[in-house]
C-alpha positions as CSV (number, residue, x, y, z in Angstrom):
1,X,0.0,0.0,0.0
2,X,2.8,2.7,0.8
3,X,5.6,0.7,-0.7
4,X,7.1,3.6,-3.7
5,X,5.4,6.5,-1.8
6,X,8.1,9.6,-1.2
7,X,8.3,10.5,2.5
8,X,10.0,12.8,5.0
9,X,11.4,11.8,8.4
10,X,10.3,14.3,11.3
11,X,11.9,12.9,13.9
12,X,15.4,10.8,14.4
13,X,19.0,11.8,13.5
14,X,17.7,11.6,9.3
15,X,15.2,14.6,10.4
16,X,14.0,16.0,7.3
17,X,15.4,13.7,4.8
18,X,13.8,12.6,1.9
19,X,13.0,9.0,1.4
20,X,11.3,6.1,-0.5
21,X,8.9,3.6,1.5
22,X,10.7,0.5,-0.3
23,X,8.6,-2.2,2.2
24,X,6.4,-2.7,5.1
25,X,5.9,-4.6,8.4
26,X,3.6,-4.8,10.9
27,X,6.8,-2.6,13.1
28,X,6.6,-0.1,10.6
29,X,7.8,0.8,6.9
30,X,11.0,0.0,6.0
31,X,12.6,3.2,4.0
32,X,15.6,4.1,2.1
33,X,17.3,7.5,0.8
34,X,20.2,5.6,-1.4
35,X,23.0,7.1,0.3
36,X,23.0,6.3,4.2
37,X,20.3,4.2,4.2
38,X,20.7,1.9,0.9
39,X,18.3,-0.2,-0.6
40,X,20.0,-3.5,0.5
41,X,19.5,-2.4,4.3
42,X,17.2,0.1,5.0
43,X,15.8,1.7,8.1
44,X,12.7,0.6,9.6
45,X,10.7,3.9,11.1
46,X,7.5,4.0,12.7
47,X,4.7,5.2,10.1
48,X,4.3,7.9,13.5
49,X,7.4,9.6,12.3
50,X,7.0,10.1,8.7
51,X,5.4,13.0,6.9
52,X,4.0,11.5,3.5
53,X,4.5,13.8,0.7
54,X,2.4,13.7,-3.0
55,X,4.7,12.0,-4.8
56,X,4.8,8.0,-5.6
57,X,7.5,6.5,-7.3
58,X,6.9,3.6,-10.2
59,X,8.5,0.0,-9.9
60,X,11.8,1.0,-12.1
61,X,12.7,4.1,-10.3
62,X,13.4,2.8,-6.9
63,X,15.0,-0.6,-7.8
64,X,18.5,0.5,-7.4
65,X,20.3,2.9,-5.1
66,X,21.0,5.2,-8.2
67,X,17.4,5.2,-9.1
68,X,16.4,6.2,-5.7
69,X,18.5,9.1,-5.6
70,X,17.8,10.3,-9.1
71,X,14.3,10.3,-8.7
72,X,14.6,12.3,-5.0
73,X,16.9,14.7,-6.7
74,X,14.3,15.1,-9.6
75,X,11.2,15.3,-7.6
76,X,12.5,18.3,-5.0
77,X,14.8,20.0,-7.2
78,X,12.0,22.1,-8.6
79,X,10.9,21.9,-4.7
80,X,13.3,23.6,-3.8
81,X,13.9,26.8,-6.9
82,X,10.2,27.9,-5.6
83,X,11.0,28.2,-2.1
């Protein structure tokens, strides 16, 4: 249900980092920015402590740590020109 979804941490030491939900558990949603937390081990976060943002990733674009961070970059860089 939220696995591809585009989050943001608000709370932990990764406080407002951007991130991909790439699988769930009944702890909580495992996530993964492609950098500090990579795909092959990513950080489990209570669903508590995420803000969930618009945007929802397709299959291909968060099946490699590359892809993860391409498609971040993509998605906020026009985030960030308007602010």
């Amino acid at each position: 249900m939220y696995v591809g979804q585009v989050v943001c941490s608000i709370s932990g030491h990764d406080k407002g980092c951007f991130m991909v939900v790439v699988g769930e558990d009944t702890k909580g949603l495992y996530v993964s920015d492609g950098k500090y937390h990579r795909i092959e081990k990513p950080k489990c976060k209570n669903i508590k402590h995420l803000s969930f943002t618009d945007f929802k990733l397709d299959s291909q674009q968060y099946q490699t740590n590359k892809a993860i961070r391409k498609a971040i970059f993509e998605i906020f860089k026009g985030y960030k020109e308007e602010a």
